[in-house]
Legacy VTK file of the C-alpha trace (Angstrom):
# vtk DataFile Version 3.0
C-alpha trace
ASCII
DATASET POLYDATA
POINTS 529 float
103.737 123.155 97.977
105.432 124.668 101.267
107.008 128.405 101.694
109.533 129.234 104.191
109.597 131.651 106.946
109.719 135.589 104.747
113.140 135.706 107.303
115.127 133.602 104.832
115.173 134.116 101.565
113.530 131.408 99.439
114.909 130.321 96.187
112.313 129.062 94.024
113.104 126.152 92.150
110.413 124.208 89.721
109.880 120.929 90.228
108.765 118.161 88.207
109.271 115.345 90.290
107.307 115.347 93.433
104.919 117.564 95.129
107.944 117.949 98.335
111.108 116.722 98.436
111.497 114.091 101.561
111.576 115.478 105.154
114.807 116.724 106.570
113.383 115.336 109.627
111.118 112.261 108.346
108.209 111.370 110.942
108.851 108.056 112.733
106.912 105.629 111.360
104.359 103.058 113.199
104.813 99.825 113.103
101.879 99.325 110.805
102.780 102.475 108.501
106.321 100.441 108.626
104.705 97.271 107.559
102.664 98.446 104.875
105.693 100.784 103.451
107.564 97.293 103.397
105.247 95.576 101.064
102.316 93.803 103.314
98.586 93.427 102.069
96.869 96.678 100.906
95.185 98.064 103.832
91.710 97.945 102.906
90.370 99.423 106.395
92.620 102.213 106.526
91.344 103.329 102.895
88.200 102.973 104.304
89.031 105.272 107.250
90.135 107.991 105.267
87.101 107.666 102.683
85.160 108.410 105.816
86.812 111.480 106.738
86.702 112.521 102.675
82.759 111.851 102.696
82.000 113.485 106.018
83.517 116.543 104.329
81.871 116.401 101.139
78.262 115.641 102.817
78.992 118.713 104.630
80.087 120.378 101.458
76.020 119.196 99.823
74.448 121.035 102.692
75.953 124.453 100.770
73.257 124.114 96.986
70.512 123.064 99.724
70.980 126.709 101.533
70.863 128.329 97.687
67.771 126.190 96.626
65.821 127.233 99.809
66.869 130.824 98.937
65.959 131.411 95.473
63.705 128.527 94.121
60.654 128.914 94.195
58.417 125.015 94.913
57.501 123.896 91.525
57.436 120.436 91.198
61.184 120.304 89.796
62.834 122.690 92.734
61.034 121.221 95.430
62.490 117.541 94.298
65.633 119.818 94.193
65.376 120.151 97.941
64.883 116.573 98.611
67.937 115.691 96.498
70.257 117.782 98.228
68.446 117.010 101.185
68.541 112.969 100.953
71.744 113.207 99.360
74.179 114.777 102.192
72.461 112.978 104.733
73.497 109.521 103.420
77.244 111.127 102.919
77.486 112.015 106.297
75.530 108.659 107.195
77.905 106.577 105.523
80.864 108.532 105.792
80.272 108.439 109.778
79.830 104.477 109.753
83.237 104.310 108.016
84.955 106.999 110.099
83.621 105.665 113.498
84.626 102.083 111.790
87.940 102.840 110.861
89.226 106.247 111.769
91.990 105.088 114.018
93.471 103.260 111.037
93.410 106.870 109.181
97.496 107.654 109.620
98.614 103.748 108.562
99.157 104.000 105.105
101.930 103.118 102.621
102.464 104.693 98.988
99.983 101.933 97.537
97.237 103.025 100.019
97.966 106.737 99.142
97.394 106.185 95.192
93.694 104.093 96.259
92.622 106.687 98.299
92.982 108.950 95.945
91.866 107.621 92.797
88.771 106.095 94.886
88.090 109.484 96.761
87.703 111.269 93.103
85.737 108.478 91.696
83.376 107.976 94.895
83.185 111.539 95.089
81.589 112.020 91.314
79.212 109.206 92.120
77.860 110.975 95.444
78.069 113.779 93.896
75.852 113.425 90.480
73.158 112.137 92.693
71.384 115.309 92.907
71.100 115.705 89.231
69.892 112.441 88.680
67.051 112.553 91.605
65.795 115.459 89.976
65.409 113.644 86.841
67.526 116.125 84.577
70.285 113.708 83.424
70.045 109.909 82.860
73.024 107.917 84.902
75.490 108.148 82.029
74.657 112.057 81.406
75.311 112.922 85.330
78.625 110.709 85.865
79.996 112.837 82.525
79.125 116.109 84.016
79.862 115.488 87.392
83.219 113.892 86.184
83.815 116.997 84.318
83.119 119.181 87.330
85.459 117.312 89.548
88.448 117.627 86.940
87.769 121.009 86.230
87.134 120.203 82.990
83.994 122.170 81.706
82.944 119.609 78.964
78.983 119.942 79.420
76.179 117.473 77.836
73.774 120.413 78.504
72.821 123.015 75.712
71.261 119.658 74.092
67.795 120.031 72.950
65.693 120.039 76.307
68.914 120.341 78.587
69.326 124.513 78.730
71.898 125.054 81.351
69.372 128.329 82.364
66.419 125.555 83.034
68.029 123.700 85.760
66.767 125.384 89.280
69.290 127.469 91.022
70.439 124.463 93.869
71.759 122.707 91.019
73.108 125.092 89.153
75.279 126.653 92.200
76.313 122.837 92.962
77.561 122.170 89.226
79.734 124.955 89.946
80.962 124.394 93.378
82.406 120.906 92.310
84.756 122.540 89.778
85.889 124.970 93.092
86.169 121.597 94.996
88.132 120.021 92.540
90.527 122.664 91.565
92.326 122.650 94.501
91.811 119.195 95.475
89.920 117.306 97.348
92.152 115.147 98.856
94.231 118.182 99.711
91.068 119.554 101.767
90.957 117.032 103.294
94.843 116.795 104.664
94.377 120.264 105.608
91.444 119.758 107.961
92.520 116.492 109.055
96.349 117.456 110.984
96.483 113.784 112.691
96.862 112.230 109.231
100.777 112.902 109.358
102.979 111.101 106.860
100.104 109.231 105.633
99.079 113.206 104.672
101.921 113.398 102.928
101.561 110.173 100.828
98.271 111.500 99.792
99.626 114.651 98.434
101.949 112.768 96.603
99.547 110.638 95.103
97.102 113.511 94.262
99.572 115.962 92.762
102.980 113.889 91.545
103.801 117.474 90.356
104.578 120.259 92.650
107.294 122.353 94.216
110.215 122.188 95.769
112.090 124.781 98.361
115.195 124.359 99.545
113.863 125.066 103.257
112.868 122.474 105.783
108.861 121.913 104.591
106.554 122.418 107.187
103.846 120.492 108.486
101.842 119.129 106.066
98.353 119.980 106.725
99.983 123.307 107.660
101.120 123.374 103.845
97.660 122.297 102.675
96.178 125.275 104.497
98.326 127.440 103.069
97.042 126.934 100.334
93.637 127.080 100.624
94.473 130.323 101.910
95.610 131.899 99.087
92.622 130.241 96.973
90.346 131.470 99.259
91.915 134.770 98.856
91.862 135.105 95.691
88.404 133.785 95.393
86.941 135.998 97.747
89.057 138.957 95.817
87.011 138.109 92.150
83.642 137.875 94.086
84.254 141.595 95.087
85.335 142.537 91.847
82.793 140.827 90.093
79.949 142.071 92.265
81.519 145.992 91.694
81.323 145.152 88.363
77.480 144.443 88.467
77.014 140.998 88.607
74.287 139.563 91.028
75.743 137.772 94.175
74.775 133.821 92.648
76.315 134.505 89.210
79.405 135.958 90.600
79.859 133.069 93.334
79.673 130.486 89.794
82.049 132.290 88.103
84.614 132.444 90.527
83.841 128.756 91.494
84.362 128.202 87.704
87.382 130.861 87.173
89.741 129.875 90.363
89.359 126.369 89.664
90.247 126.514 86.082
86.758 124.675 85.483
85.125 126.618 82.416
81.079 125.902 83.825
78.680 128.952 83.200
75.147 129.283 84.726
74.645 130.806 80.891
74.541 129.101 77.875
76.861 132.153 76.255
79.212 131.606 78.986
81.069 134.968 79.610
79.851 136.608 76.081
76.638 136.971 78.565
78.747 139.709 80.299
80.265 142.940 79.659
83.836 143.762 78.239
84.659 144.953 82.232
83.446 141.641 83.719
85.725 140.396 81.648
88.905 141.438 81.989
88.094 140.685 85.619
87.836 137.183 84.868
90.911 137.421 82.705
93.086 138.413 85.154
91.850 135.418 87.577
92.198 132.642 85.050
96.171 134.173 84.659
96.501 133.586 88.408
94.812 130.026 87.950
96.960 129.127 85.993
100.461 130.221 87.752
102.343 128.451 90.844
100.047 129.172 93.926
104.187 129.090 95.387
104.631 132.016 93.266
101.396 133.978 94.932
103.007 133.430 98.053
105.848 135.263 96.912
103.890 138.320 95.575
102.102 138.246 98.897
105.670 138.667 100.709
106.382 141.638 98.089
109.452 139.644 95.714
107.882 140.264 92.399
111.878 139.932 91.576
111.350 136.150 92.696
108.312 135.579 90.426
110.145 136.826 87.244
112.833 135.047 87.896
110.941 131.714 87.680
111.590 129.888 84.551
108.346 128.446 84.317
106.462 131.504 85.096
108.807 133.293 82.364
107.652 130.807 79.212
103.613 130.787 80.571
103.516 134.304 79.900
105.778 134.366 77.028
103.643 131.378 75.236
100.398 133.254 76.135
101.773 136.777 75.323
102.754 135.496 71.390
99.890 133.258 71.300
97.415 136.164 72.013
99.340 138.700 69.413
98.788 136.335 66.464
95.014 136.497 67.501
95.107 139.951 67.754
95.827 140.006 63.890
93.760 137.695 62.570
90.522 137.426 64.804
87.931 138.184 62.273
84.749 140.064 62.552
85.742 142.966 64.974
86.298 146.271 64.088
88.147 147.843 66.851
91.426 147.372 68.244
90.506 147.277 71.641
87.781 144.553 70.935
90.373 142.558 68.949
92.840 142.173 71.768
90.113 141.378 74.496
88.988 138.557 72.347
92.370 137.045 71.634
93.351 137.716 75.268
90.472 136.357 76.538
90.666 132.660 74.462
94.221 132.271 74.560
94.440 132.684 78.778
90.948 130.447 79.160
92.578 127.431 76.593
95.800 128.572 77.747
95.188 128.256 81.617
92.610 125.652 80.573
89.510 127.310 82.081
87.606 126.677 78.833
85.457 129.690 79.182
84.474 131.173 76.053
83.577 134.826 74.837
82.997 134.260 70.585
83.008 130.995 69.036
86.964 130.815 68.031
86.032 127.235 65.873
85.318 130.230 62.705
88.402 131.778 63.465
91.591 131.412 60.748
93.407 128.008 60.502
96.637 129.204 62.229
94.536 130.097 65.515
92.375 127.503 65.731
95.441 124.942 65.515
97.158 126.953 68.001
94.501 126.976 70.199
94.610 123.283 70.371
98.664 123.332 71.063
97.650 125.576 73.955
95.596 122.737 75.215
98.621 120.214 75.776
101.078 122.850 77.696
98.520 123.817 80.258
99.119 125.982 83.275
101.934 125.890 85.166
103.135 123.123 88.223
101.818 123.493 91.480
98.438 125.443 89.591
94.676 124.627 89.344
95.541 124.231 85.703
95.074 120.871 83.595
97.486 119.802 80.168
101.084 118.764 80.367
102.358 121.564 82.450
104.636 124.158 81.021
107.469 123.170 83.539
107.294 119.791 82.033
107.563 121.279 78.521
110.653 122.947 79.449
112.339 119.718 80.830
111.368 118.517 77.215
112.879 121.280 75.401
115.996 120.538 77.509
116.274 117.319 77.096
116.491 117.785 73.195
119.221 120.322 73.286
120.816 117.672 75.556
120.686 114.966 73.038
121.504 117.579 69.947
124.361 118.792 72.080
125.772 115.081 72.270
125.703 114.928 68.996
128.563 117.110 68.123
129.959 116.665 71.273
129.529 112.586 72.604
131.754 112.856 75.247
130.668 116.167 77.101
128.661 115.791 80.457
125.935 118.818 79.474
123.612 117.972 82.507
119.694 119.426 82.479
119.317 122.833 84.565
116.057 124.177 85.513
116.529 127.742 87.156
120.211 126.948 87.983
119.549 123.417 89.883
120.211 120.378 88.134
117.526 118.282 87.305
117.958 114.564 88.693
118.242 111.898 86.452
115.029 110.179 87.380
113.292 113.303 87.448
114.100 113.445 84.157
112.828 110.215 83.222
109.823 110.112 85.216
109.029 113.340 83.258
109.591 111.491 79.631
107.372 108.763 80.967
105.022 110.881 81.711
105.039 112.521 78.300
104.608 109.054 76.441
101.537 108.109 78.650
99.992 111.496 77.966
100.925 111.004 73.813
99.203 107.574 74.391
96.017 108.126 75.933
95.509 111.107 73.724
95.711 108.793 70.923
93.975 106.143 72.525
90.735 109.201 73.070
90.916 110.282 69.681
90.702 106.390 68.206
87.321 106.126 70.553
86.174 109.157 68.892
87.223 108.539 65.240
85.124 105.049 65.901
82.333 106.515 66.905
81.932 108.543 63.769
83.498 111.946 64.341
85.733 114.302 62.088
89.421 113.818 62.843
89.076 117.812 64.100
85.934 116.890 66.330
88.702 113.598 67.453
91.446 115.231 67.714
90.315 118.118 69.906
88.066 115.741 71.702
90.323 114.020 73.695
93.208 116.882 74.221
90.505 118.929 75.757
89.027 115.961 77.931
92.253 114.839 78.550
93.659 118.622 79.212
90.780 119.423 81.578
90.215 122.210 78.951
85.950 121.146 77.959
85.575 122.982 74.465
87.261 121.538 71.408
86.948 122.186 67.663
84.255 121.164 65.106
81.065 118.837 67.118
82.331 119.861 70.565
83.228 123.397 69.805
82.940 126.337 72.448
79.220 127.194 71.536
78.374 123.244 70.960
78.043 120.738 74.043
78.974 117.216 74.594
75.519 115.644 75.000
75.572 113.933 71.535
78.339 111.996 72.504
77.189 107.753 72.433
77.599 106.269 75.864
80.808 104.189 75.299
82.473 107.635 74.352
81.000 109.336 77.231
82.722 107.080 79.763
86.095 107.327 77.541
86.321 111.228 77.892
84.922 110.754 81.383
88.742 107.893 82.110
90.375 110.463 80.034
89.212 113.776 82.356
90.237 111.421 85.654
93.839 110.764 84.063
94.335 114.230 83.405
93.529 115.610 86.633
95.866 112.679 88.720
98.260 113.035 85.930
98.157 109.394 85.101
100.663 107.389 87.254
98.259 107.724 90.426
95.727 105.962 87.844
98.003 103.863 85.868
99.690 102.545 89.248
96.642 100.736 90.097
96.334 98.948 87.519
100.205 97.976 87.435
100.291 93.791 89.703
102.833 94.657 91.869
100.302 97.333 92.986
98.659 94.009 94.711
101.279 92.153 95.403
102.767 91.331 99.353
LINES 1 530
529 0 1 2 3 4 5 6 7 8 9 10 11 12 13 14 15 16 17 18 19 20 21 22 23 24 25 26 27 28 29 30 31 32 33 34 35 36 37 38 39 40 41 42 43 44 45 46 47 48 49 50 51 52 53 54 55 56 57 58 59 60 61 62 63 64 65 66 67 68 69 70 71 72 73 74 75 76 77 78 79 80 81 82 83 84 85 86 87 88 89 90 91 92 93 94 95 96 97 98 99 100 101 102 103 104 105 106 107 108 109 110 111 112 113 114 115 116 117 118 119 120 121 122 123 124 125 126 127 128 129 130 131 132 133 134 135 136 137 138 139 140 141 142 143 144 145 146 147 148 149 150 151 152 153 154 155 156 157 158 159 160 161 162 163 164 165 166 167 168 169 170 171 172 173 174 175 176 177 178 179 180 181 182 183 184 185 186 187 188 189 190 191 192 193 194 195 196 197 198 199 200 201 202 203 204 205 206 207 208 209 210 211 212 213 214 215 216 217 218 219 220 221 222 223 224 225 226 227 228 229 230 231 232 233 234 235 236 237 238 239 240 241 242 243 244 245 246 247 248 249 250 251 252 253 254 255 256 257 258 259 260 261 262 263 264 265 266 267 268 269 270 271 272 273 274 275 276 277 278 279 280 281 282 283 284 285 286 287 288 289 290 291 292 293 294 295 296 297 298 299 300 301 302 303 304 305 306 307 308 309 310 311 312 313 314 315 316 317 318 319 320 321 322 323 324 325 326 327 328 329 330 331 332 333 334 335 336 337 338 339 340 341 342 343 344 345 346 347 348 349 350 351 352 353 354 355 356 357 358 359 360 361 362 363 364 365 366 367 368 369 370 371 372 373 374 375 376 377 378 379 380 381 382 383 384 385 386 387 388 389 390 391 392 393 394 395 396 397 398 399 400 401 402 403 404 405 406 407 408 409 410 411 412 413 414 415 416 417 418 419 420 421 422 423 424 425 426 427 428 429 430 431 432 433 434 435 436 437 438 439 440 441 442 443 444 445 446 447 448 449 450 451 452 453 454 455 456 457 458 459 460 461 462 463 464 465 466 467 468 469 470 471 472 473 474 475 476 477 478 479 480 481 482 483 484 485 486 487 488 489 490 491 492 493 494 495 496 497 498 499 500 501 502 503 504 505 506 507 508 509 510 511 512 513 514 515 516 517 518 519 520 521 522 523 524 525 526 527 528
């Protein structure tokens, strides 16, 4: 995302296609960036280089849960292992991510679109293996257990195995507990996109790693600027905001280490509780709080700017923005009506509220158990969990901008129909959308349809419900964590078998890198001079 100088007025315009529209003024290339954008061998040392730089930040990142276990754990056997985990564990990230920097480094900037994709996809998985090393020195989760919920913390996802019999989420020691949490903050807003923003010399190869992060975005018509300036702009405004719900929360009378988890959890879009009730542990105040901040989740961080330069005319305006809150706003008036079991108005439209923004926004937070509630909700529930939050957003799903382009491409096709010969091009907020915008979008939508189906058929062989299936893998796959039926929002994920474990796990990654940075790995020509 980029915003223009508040002197010119910015027209917002949502994108599908790319997370920025090319340079006005591209960067001049080095002979090896020009090389490797021509089709040479995959720079292995440059990845390496940048893996450095992503490790030396996350190592420094582990240091944070040590500070918190020294603070509040006391030195039973368990805590004090707790210490030496996150202890042994960010010195060998900053050990090895040193080596490789010191290595490497200077390769950092020369790297093509093929380099871009590996980094990322390797800087999410290496990051989930670093990081589920604390849980599984402190003996609390087997390999297989920590790489799901470390996975899931990293995607913002908030499916947990804990809540099993002998895994309370209240029994792990305070270190790990604040660490679960901080890797859904982490992840929300990227870490690759951290790491641009701290790391200015990276340049274009910056930019081909916030392409390959985030394929969806925003586009203004302005020249961009820099972008690690960009990426700090917008950990700004999540640091902002995240430092606005810690206030609240605290006013509201949480205790400083629950209200630093929940707005870990909350900003992110994550859905992880330090209590097995999740937010039913709180009262009715703390949670409207937390409403509000999963709506803002879940809109165009472009659009925050905006509100911050006082055009709330320019945020209404947004198409996208205009059908999130008109899908959440019906969505959370049928459940008004037919949420059972509570008597008063007021608690009837908290409740609804409250479920349809956290599936909605894909948080995955959870105040009553909505897998009782009426037919109609509970299947709408699970709609909610393919359209997501909105572009540019710490949200998971399909992306309501995407939905749109899908809705407008069947009124295209109707429209030809009765009229073959008429050119009836696709507008989205008065621009028209590009022809392989348009298809990249479809693509999108078939590879989405297909690993869905590919989750649920993992699931439905491992002996689960089609409901339990079905939800499964749109909520791994949507970044959303609760489902229906054996993974419903007061049941956990630990009695999934292993095989299915490491499914949901693929599933979480694709969701969160929206596919193609995945899938284009995998494609030869990937490898090929």
């Amino acid at each position: 995302m980029s915003w223009r100088s508040p002197a010119v007025p910015p027209r917002y315009v949502p994108a599908i296609s790319r997370w920025c529209s090319p340079c006005p003024k591209p960067f001049p290339p080095s002979r090896s960036c020009s090389r490797i954008a021509s089709g040479g061998d995959m720079n292995w040392r440059a990845i390496c280089g940048i893996l450095g730089y992503l490790w030396l930040i996350l190592g420094g990142c582990l240091l944070a849960p040590l500070v918190v276990a020294l603070a509040y754990d006391s030195r039973s056997s368990l805590e004090t292992t707790e210490i030496v985990a996150f202890s042994v564990t960010p010195v060998a990230c900053l050990l090895a991510g040193w080596w490789l920097q010191h290595s490497f480094g200077h390769l950092a900037g020369s790297i093509g679109r093929r380099e871009g994709f590996a980094v990322v996809s390797f800087a999410w998985l290496t990051a989930v293996l670093l990081g589920m090393l604390p849980f599984v020195i402190c003996g609390v989760m087997n390999i297989h257990d920590a790489f799901f919920e470390t996975m899931s913390g990293f995607t913002t996802t908030g499916a947990t195995i804990l809540g099993a019999p002998g895994v309370a989420i209240e029994s792990l020691p305070h270190g790990l507990q604040f660490w679960r949490c901080m890797t859904q903050w982490l992840g929300g807003m990227g870490i690759v996109v951290l790491s641009v923003a701290l790391l200015s010399f990276l340049g274009v190869g910056g930019y081909r790693l916030l392409k390959a992060e985030t394929p969806g975005g925003v586009v203004f018509e302005k020249e961009r600027p820099r972008i690690s300036e960009m990426a700090k702009q917008l950990w700004r405004l999540y640091l902002m905001l995240s430092l606005a719900q810690l206030l609240l929360l605290m006013l509201a009378g949480m205790t400083f280490f629950d209200a630093c988890c929940h707005t870990f959890t909350t900003m992110s879009t994550g859905g992880f509780s330090p209590h097995t009730e999740s937010l039913a542990f709180f009262s009715p105040g703390v949670q409207w709080i937390v409403i509000v901040f999963m709506f803002l989740a879940g809109m165009n961080f472009a659009l925050h700017a905006q509100l911050l330069r006082r055009r709330p005319a320019a945020v209404l305006a947004n198409p996208e923005f205009r059908l999130y809150l008109v899908i959440i706003m019906v969505v959370a008036l049928v459940g008004v009506a037919v949420v059972p079991g509570v008597d008063s108005l007021g608690g009837r439209i908290r409740h609804s509220l409250f479920q349809v923004v956290s599936i909605g926004t894909t948080t995955g937070y959870a105040t009553a158990d909505f897998d009782t509630w009426p037919e109609i909700m509970r299947w709408l529930l699970v709609l909610l969990m393919f359209s997501g939050g909105c572009m540019g957003s710490t949200g998971g799903g399909m992306k309501v901008a995407r939905l749109l382009v899908f809705a407008k491409v069947v009124s295209q096709q109707v429209h030809r129909l009765v009229y073959p010969h008429a050119v009836r091009p696709i507008r989205i907020g008065g621009r028209v959308m590009e022809a392989g915008i348009v298809s990249n979008i479809l693509a999108f939508g078939v590879l989405y349809l297909l690993a869905f189906a590919c989750g649920t058929s993992v699931m439905a062989a491992a002996g689960y419900d089609l409901v339990s299936s079905l939800s499964a893998a749109a909520a791994a796959l949507g970044n959303i964590g609760p489902g229906l039926g054996a993974v419903g929002p007061m049941a956990h994920w630990g009695h999934l078998p292993v095989v299915a474990k490491w499914v949901m796990s693929l599933l979480m990654l694709l969701g969160r890198l929206e596919i193609f940075s995945v899938v284009v790995l995998f494609s030869s020509w990937a490898w090929k001079k």
